[in-house]
VOGU-3710 file (C-alpha; in Angstrom, 3 decimals, decimal comma):
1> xxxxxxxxxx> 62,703/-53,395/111,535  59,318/-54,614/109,354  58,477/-57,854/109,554  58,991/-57,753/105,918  62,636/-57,234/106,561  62,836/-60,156/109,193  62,550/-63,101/107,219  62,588/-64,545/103,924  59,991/-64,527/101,413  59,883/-64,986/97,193
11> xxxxxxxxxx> 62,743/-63,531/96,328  63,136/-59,954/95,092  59,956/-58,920/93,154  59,688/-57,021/90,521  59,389/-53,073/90,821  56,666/-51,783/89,366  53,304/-49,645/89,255  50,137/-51,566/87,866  46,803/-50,702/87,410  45,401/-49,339/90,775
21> xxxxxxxxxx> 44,068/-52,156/93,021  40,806/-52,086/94,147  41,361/-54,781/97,077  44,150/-51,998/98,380  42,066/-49,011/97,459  39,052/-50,084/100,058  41,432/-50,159/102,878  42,667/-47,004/102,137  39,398/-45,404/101,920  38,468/-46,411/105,483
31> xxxxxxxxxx> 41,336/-47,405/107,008  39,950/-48,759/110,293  38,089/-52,267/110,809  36,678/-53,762/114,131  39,127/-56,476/113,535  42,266/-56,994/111,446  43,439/-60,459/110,614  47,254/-60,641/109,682  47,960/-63,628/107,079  46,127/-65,155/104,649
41> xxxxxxxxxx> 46,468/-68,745/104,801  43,854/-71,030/104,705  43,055/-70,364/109,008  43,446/-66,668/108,617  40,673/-66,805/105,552  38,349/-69,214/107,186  38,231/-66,546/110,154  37,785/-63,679/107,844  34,430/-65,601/106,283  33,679/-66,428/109,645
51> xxxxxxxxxx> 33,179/-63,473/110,769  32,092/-61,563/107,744  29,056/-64,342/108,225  28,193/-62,773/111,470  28,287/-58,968/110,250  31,744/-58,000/111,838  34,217/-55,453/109,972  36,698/-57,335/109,188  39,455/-57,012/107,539  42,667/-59,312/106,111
61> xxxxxxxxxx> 45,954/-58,689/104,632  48,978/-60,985/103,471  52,396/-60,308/102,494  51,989/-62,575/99,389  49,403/-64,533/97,803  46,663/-66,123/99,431  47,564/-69,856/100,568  51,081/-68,814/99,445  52,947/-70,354/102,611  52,321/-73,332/104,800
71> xxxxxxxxxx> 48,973/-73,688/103,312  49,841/-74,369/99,629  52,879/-76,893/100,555  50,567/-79,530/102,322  50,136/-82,984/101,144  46,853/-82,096/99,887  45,328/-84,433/102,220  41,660/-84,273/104,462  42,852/-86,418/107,133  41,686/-87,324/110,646
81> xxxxxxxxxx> 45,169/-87,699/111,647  45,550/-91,299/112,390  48,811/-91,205/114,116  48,012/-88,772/116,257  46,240/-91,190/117,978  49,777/-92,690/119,524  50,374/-88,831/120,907  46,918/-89,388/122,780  45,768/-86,369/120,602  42,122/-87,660/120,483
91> xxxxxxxxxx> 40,154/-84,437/120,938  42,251/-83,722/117,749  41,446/-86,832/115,785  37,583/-86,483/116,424  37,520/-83,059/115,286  39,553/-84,048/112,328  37,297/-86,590/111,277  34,356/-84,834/112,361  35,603/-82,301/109,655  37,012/-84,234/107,116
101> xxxxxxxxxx> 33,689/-86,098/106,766  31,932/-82,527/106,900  34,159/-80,544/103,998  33,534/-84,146/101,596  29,613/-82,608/102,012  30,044/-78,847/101,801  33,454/-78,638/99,359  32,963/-81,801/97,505  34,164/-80,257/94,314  37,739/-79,775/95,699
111> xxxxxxxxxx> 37,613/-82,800/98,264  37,360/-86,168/97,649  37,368/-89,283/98,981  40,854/-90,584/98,997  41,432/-94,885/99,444  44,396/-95,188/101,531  46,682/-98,521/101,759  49,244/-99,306/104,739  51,803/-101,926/103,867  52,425/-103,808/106,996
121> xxxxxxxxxx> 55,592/-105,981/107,768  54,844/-107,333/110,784  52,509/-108,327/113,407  53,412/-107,308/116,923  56,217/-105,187/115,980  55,805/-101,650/118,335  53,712/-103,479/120,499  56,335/-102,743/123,506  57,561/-99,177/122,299  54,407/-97,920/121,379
131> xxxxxxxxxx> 53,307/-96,930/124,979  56,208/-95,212/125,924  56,339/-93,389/122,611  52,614/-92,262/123,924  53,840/-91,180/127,570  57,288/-89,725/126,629  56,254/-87,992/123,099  60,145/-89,366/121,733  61,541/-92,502/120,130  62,685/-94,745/122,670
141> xxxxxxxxxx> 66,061/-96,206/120,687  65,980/-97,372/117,329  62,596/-96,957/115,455  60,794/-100,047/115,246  58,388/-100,437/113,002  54,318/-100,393/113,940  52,890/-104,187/113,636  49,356/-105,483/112,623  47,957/-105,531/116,149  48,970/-101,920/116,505
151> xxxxxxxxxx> 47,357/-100,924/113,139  44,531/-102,443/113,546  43,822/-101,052/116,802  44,730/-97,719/115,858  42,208/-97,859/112,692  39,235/-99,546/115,125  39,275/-96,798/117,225  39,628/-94,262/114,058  36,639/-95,782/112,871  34,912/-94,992/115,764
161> xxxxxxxxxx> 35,435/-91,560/115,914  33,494/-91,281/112,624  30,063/-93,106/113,419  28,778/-89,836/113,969  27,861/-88,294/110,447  30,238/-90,795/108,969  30,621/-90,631/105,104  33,368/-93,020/104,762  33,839/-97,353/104,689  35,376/-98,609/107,875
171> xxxxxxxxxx> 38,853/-100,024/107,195  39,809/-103,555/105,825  43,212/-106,015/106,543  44,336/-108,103/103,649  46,703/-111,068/103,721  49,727/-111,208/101,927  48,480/-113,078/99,251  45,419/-110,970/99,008  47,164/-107,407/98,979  50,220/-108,484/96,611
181> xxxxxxxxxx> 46,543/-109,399/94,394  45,101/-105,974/94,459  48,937/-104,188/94,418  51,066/-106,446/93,028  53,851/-104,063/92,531  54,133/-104,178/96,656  57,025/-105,225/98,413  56,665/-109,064/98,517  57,976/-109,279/102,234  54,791/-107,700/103,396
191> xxxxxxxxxx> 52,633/-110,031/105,541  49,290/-107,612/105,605  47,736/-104,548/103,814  45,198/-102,067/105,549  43,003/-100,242/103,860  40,607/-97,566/104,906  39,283/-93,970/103,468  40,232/-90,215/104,499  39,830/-87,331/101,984  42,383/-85,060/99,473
201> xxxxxxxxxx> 42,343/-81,914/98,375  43,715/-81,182/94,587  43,520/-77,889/94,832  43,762/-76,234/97,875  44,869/-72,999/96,717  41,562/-72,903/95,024  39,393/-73,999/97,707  41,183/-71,294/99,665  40,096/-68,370/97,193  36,402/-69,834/97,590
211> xxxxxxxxxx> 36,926/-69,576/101,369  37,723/-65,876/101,190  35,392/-65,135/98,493  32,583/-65,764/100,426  33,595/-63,798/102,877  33,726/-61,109/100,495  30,205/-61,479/99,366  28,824/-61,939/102,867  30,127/-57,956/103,721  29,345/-56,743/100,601
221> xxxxxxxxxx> 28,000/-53,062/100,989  25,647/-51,662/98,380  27,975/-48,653/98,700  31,335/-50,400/96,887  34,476/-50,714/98,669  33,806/-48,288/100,926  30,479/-49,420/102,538  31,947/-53,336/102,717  32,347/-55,083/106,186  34,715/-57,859/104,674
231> xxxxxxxxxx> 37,406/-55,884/103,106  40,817/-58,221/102,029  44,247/-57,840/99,868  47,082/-59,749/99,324  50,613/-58,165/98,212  49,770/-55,989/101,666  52,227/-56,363/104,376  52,233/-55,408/108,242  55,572/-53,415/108,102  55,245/-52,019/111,969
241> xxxxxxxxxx> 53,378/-50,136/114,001  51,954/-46,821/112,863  51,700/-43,697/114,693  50,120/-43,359/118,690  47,380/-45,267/119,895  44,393/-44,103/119,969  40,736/-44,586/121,150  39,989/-46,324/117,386  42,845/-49,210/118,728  46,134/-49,980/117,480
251> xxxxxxxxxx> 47,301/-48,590/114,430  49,830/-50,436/112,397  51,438/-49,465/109,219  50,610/-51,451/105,856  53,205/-51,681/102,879  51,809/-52,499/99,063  53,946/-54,884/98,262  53,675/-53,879/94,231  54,015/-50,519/94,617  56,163/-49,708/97,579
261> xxxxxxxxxx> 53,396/-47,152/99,162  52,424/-47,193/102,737  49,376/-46,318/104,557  48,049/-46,203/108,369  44,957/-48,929/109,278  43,978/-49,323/112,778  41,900/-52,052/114,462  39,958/-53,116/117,932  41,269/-56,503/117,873  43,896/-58,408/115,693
271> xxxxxxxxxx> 44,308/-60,936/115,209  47,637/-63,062/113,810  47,371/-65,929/111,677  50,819/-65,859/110,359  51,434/-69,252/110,465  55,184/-70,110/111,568  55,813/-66,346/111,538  53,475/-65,220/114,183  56,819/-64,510/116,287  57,914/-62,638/113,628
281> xxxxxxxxxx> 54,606/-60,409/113,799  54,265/-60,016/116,926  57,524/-58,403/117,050  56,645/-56,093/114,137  53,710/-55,151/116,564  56,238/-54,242/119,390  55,276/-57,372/121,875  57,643/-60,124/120,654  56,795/-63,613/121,585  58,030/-67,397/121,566
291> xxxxxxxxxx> 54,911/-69,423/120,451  56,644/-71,203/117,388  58,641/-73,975/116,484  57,811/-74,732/112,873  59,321/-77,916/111,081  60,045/-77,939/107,586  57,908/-80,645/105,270  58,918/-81,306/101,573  57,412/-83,092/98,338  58,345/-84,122/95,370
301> xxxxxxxxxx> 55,370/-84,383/92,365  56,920/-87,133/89,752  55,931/-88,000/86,192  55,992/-91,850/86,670  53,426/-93,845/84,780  54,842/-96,881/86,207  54,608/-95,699/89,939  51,249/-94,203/88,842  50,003/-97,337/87,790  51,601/-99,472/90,812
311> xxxxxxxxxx> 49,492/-97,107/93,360  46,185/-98,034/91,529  44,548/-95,223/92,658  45,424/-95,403/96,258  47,545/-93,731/98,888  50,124/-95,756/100,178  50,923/-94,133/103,775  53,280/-96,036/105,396  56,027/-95,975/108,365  59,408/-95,319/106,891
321> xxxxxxxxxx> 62,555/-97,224/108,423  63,509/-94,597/110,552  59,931/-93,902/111,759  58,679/-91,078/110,302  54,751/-91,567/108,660  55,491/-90,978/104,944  53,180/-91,312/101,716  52,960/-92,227/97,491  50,099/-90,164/96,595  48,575/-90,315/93,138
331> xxxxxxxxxx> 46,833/-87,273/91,887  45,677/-87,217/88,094  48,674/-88,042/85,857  50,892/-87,252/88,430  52,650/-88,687/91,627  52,723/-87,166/94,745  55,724/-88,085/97,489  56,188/-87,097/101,118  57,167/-85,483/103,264  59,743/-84,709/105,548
341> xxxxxxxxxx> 59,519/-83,227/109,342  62,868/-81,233/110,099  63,531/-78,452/112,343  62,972/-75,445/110,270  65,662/-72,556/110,287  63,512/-69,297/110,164  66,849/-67,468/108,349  66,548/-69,641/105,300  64,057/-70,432/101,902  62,331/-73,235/102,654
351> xxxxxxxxxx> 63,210/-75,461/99,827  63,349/-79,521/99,106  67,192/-79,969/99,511  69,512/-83,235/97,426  69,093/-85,205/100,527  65,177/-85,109/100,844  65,217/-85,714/97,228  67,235/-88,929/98,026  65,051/-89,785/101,398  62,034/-89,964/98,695
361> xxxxxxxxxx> 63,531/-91,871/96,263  64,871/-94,500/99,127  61,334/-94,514/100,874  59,816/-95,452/97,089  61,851/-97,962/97,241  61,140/-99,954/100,518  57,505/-99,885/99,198  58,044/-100,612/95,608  61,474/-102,307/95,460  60,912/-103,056/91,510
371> xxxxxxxxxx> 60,064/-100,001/90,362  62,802/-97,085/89,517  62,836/-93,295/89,820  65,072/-90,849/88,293  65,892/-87,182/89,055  64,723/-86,185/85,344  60,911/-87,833/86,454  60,650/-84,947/89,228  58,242/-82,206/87,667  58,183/-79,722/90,917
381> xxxxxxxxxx> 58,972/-79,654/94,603  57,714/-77,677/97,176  58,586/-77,057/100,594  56,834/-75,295/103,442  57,179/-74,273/107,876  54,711/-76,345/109,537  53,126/-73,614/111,902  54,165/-75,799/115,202  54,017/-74,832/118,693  57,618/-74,559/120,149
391> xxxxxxxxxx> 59,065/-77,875/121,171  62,540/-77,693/122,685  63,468/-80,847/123,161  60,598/-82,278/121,764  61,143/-84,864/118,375  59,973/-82,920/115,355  57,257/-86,154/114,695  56,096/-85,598/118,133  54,919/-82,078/118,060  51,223/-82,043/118,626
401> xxxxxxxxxx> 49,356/-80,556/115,300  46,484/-79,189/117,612  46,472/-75,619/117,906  45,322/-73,116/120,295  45,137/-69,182/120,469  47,376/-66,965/122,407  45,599/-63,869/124,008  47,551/-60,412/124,630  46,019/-57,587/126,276  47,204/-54,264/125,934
411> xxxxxxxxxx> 49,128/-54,331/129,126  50,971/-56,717/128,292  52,685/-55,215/125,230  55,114/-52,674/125,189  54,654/-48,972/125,284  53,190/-47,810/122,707  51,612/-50,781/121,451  48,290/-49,768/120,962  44,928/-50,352/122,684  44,221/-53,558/120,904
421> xxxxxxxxxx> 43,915/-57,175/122,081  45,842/-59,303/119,589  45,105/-63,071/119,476  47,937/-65,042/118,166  47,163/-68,674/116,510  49,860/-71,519/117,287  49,091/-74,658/115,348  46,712/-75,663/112,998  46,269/-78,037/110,103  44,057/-78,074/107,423
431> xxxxxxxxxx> 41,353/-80,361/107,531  40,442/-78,450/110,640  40,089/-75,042/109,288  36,689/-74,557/109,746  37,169/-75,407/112,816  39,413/-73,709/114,241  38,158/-70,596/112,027  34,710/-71,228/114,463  36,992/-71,014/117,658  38,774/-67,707/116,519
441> xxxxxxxxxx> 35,766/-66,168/115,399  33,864/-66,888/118,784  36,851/-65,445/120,453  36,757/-62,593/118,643  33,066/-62,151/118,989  33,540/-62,408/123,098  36,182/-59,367/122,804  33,394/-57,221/120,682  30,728/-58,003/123,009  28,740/-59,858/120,212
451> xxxxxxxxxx> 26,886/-63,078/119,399  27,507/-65,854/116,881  24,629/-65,225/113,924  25,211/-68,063/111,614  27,370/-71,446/111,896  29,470/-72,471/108,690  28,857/-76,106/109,725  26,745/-77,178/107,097  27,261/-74,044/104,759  28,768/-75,106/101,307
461> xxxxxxxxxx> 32,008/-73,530/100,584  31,872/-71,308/96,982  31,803/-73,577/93,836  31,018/-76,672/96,714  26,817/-75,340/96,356  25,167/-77,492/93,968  27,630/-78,971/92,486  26,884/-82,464/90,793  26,712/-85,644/93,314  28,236/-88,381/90,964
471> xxxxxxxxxx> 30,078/-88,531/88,132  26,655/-89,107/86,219  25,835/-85,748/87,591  29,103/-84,201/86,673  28,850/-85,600/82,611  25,070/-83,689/82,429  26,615/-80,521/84,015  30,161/-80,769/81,339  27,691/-81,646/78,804  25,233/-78,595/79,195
481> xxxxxxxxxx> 27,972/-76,449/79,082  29,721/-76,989/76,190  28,857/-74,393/73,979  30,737/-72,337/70,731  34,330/-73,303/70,855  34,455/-75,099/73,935  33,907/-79,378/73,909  33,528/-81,582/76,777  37,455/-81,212/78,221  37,153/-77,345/78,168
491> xxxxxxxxxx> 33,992/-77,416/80,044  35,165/-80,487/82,522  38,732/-78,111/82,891  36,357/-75,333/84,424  34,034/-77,452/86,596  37,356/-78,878/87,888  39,204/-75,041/88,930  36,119/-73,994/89,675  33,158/-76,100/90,645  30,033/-74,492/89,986
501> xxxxxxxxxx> 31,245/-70,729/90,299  32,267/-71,840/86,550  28,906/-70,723/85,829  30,433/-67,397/86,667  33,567/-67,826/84,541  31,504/-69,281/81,372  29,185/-66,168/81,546  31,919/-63,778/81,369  33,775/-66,133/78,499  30,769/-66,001/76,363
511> xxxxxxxxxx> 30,203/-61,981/76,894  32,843/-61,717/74,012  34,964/-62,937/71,811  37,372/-65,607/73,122  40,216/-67,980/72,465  42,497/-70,802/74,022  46,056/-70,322/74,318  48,474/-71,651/72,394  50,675/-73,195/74,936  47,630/-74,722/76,607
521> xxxxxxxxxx> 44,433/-75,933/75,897  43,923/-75,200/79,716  43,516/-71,522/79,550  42,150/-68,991/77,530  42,250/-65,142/77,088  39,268/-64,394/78,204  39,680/-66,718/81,205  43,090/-64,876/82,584  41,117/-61,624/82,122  38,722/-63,027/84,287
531> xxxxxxxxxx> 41,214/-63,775/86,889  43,194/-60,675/86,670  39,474/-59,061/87,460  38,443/-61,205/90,228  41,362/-62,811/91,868  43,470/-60,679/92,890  46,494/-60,988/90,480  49,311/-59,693/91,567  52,114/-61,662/89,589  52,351/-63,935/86,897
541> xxxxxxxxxx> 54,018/-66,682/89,072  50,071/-66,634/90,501  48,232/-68,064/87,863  50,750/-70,934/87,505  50,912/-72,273/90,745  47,836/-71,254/92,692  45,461/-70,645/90,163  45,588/-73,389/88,463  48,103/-76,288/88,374  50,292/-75,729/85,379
551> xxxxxxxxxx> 53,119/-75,848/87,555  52,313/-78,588/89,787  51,480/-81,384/87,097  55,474/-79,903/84,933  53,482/-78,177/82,336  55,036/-74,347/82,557  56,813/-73,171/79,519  58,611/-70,346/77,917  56,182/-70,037/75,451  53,075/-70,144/78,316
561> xxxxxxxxxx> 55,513/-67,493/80,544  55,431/-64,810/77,403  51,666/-66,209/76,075  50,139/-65,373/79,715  51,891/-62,188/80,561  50,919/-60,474/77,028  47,283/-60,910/78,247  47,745/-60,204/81,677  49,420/-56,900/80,565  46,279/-55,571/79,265
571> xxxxxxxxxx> 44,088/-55,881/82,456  47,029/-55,533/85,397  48,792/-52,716/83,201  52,102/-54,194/82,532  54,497/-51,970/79,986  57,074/-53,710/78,318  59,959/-53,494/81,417  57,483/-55,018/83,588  56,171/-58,111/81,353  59,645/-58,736/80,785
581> xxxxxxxxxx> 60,249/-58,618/84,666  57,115/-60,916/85,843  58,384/-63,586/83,506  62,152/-63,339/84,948  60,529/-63,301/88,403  57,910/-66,595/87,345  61,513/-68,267/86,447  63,257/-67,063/89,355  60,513/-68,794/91,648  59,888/-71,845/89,869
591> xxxxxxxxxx> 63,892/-72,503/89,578  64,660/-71,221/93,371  61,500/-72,910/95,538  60,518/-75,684/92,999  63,031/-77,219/91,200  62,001/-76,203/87,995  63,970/-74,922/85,032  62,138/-72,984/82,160  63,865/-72,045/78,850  63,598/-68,328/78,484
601> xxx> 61,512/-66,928/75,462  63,120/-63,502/76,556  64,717/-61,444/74,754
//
């Protein structure tokens, strides 16, 4: 059995044969690389530009898109973790800070500051639970809530761990009367509000592609494909092993997911980054394991000017009544609620179900008891597996969210199995990624035999290099680049996506002639050309939800299905059977994982 075969993934997709892809084509060329990395979320890129920084071949595929899984269903925060603190996780929470503080310096065009706002009911509440919740890692009886003292203490010490490099205020406590002031919309039982900084990102699918696009310029050959040490595709899926080992490692056998074909790679070292699958991999590879327990999280994104407005431009993160950490996220025009921690079942879509739908509504309204939310307000949903170590009987809000990497030498896999050491990583979150890409690369640099070159610690991520460092800044930059047929929003729309690799995008939109689309004033031919060229494009449900975030913010119609496949069609080389079948598949996906119904322009 693949490991395509083993578990879920989009749905059916649709058959056909496009234009040859390059990504695919350099693999096939040279199908060996010093190290393969298996899954391209946002830990399995940040090792791939790792080590393309320090001059290793490398290569990555994924069975989808690129931050298609756990990685594009996060709550798009850059968080230190605070609660982690009450699992004693405090290696964790300093490196979280320690990180969050660094990507708000080298991505700051995709992460920002984010003011965050705990109601608080009590004062000593938890006082008496808290430290056996610490020793025993479960709820001890009914939840009860986390008081003042508790808070506060828990933010002192998280502003301690972020005196070192710090770029953030240190948290404040309101009174009653002084929090219902700033947030009057509050619940008017609360007795305090605290308020402190961490960091979102809008768009991490974007900041992913950065991540791996610097990897692809640091092994660029002058050669082409064939001479490149950083070699990636997506739509490429490990499928099993491939024929005997030999002395060039373990061989494994790639699928193109858009085409159907096969072909042989091998590789020294592997490494799996798979995310709640890597059990799933490693049995693909012919050494199963038991490393996972994933939990499912879900969100709902509402259109809710009134909710909008109550947040006034915070985060409220607060301790639901049955003690899970929950959150009211604003982000633009939109509304951002969450999330949910429930044992995931590996056999089934991860999607937000009636009853999370109703947990979010009910949570809403503990916080904001005055304010209303319908089902028609909901504009998406998205659900993903939390790549958890196993837990057993361990509470799902318990699990630690550090990671660490599982080592397998060739003797211990089966027969067969090849010659090459695969490192497996459990855990993970995002605000560490850099992080924890560091560790894996330095692993994988001890199994070569070579040394660390160059640290990413203080190297900007893609569009994150130069870009503007106040919003003074950021009008001169939208202002100098307004040019023939695009005004200020165009050009702010393009800093936004792309920070300032726009200069890129702009360059290639004035080498011809150009024009926005009619459905959006977000996109324009040229633009999706552009995309289809350099981003690896493999299906029109791409550009809508990681490319940009049409779908997130509700704004995906039949008219912008048809308008962005006919252009896509040119450059991917769609015929008419297989337009027609990316925009069936696009409504398939946004219907089946996101709660969104489009009105087919089909005929």
């Amino acid at each position: 059995m693949g490991i395509k075969d083993s578990f879920s993934h989009s749905g059916a997709t649709p058959a056909h044969s496009p234009v040859p892809r390059a990504s695919v084509q350099g693999l096939r060329d040279r199908p060996h690389a010093k190290v393969l990395i298996i899954g391209g979320g946002i830990n399995g890129v940040g090792t791939f530009r790792d080590l393309a920084l320090q001059g290793v071949d490398v290569a990555l595929v994924e069975r989808g898109d690129y931050c298609q899984g756990a990685s594009g269903a996060s709550s798009h925060m850059i968080h230190g973790g605070i609660r982690y603190l009450e699992n004693g996780e405090f290696r964790l929470v300093r490196e979280s800070v320690v990180e969050r503080n660094r990507l708000l310096r080298i991505a700051p065009h995709y992460v920002k500051p984010l003011q965050t706002t705990i109601p608080i009911f009590s004062t000593f509440s938890g006082v008496l639970s808290a430290p056996l919740r610490f020793l025993t890692h479960k709820q001890q009886g009914k939840p009860k809530e986390r008081g003042a003292f508790l808070i506060k203490l828990g933010l002192s010490m998280y502003d301690s761990f972020s005196r070192d490099g710090g770029a953030v205020p240190r948290h404040q406590f309101r009174g009653r009367k002084r929090a219902l002031a700033e947030l009057p919309q509050l619940h008017p039982g609360i007795k305090y509000a605290a308020t402190y900084f961490d960091a979102s990102v809008h768009n991490p699918e974007r900041l992913t592609l950065d991540v791996l696009q610097d990897g692809e310029k640091a092994g660029k050959g002058n050669g082409g494909p064939k001479s490149s040490t950083a070699r990636a595709s997506n739509y490429l899926a490990l499928h099993s092993l491939g024929g005997p080992a030999t002395q060039s490692g373990t061989t494994v056998q790639l699928r193109d997911e858009l085409t159907g074909e096969f072909f042989d790679f091998t590789a020294d070292v592997i490494v799996n980054t798979t995310g709640a699958w890597v059990d799933l991999t490693n049995e693909a590879m012919g050494a199963a394991s038991a490393f996972m327990g994933g939990t499912k999280g879900s969100h709902i994104v509402l259109d809710h000017p009134v909710l909008l407005e109550a947040c006034k431009g915070r985060e409220i993160f607060f301790e639901h009544t049955d003690g899970r950490i929950v959150l009211i996220y604003p982000m633009g025009d939109r509304v951002l609620v969450g999330t949910t921690d429930i044992n995931a079942d590996m056999t089934k879509d991860a999607v937000c179900t009636d009853e999370e739908i109703d947990y979010f509504f009910n949570l809403i309204g503990h916080i904001f008891p005055d304010i209303s939310v319908q089902r028609d307000q909901i504009v998406y949903t998205f659900s993903g597996v939390r790549p958890l170590p196993r837990h057993d009987a361990a509470q799902p809000g318990f699990v630690s969210r550090d990671y660490s990497i599982e080592r397998r030498t060739p003797d211990a896999a089966a027969p067969g199995a090849g010659t090459a050491v695969v490192l497996s990583l459990v855990g993970g979150k995002w605000t560490t990624f850099r992080a924890l890409a560091e560790h894996m690369a330095n692993d994988v640099l001890a199994e070569l035999g070579m040394e660390r070159k160059v640290s990413t610690a203080k190297l900007a991520i893609g569009g994150g290099a130069g870009f503007p460092e106040d919003e003074a800044g950021i009008q001169k930059w939208i202002k100098a680049h307004m040019g023939t047929g695009r005004d200020a929003d165009r050009s702010a729309v393009l800093l936004t996506r792309y920070g300032t690799r726009a200069d890129d995008v702009i360059r290639y939109l004035d080498a011809g002639p150009d024009r926005l689309l009619r459905s959006t004033r977000e996109l324009s031919v040229r633009e999706l050309e552009f995309m289809a060229r350099n981003e690896q494009i493999g299906h029109l449900i791409d550009v809508l939800v990681r490319r940009t975030s049409l779908a997130f913010r509700g704004l995906v119609t039949g008219e912008l299905l048809v308008e962005v496949a006919d252009v896509l069609s040119g450059p991917l080389g769609w015929d008419a059977a297989s337009r027609a079948a990316e925009i069936t598949y696009a409504e398939e996906v946004l219907q089946r994982f996101h709660g969104v119904t489009v009105d087919s322009l089909v005929s």
